[in-house]
C-alpha positions in Angstrom: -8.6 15.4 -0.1 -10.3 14.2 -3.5 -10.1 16.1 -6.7 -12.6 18.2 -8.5 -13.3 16.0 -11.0 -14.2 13.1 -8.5 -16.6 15.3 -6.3 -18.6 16.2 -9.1 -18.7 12.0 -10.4 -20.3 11.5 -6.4 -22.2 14.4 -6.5 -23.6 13.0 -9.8 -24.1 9.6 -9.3 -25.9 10.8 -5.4 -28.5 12.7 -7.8 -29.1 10.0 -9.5 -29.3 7.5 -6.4 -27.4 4.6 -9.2 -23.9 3.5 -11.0 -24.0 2.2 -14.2 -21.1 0.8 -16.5 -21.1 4.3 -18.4 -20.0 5.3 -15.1 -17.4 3.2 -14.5 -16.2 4.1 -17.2 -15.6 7.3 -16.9 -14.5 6.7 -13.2 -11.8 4.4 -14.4 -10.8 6.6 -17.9 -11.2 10.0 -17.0 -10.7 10.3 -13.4 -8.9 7.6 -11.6 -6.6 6.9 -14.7 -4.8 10.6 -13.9 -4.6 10.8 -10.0 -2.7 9.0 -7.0 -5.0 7.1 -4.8 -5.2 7.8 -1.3 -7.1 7.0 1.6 -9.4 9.6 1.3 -10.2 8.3 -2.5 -10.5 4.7 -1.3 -12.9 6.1 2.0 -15.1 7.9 -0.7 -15.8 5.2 -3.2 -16.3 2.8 -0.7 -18.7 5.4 1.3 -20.1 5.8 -2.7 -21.0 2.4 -2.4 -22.1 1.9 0.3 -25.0 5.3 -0.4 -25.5 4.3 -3.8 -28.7 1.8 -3.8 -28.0 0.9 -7.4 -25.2 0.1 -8.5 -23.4 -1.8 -11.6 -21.4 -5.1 -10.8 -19.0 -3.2 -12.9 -18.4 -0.7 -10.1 -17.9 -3.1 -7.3 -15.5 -5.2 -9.9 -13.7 -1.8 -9.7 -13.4 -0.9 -6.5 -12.8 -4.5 -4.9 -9.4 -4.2 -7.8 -8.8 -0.7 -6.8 -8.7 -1.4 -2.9 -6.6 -4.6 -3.2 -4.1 -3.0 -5.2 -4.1 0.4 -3.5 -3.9 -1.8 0.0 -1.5 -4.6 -0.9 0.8 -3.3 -3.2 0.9 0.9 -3.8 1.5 1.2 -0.1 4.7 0.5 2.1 5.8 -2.5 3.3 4.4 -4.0 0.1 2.5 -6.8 0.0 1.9 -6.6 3.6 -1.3 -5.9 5.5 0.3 -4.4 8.7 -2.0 -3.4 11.9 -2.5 0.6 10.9 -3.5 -0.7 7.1 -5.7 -3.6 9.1 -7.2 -0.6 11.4 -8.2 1.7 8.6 -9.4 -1.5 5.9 -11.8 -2.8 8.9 -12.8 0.6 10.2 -13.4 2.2 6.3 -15.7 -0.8 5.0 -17.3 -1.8 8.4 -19.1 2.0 8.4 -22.6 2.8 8.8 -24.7 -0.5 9.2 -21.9 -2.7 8.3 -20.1 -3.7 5.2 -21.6 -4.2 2.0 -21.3 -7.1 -0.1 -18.4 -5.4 -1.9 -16.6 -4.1 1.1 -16.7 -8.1 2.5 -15.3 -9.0 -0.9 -12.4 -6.6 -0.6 -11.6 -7.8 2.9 -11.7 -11.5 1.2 -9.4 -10.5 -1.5 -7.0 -8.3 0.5 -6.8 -11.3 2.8 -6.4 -13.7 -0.1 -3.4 -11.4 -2.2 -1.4 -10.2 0.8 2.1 -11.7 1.7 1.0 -11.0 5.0 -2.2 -10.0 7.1 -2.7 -8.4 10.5 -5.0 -10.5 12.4 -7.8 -7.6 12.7 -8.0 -8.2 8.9 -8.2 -11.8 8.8 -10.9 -11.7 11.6 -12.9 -9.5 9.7 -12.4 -10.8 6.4 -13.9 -14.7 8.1 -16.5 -13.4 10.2 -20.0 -15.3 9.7 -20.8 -14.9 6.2 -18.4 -12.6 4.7 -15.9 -15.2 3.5 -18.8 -17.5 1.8 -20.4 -13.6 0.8 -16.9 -13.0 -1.0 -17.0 -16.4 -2.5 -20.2 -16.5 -4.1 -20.0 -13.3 -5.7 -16.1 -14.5 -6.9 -17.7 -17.4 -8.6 -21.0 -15.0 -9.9 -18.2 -13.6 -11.8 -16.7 -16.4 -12.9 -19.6 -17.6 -14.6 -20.4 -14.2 -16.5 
């Protein structure tokens, strides 16, 4: 279940059909800062992104940290990618017509930060063009 406070940030950036770095901000300050992430949090921003057709490299920078440390390391075993996480990480940002560039990114750097990775996850994370998808926008990054 997600808090008040982050169903009216969706229902406000849906109106508005974009994300921008004031945005983010407030996601990050004023509404992420206070609550424990769940599932449900990490199936909604991810969903958020996916609807969103603009969006802010600032959000995706956000959510791609956001998954890999809610995945890898908030969640028991830690550092450990084991076959229900794999399950629910492939399932969450395969939806709808596929993943996003940002949801193959966060497969990529889930893959690249965990101990250990279930093999649904690794297949998923180095299907055709996700890997070099991941990559490129890494090094986009880099070079900002």
């Amino acid at each position: 279940m997600i808090g008040h406070e982050l169903h009216e940030f969706v229902d406000r950036v849906m109106d508005h059909q974009a994300i921008d770095e004031a945005d983010v901000k407030v996601l990050q300050r004023e509404i992420l800062n206070d609550i424990v992430i769940t599932r449900d949090i990490v199936d909604v921003l991810i969903a958020l992104d996916r609807a969103v057709p603009k969006s802010c490299e600032a959000f995706a920078d956000c959510l791609v940290a956001l998954v890999v440390d809610f995945a890898v390391w908030a969640n028991r075993p830690t550092g450990v990618i084991d076959r229900d996480k794999a399950h629910w990480l492939v399932t969450t940002l395969s939806a709808g017509e596929g993943p996003s560039p940002t949801a193959q990114r966060i497969a990529f750097e889930i893959v690249r930060e965990a101990e250990h990775c279930d093999e649904l996850l690794l297949s998923f994370a180095f299907a055709k063009g996700a890997a070099k998808s991941a990559r490129a926008a890494h090094r986009v990054l880099l070079a900002s």
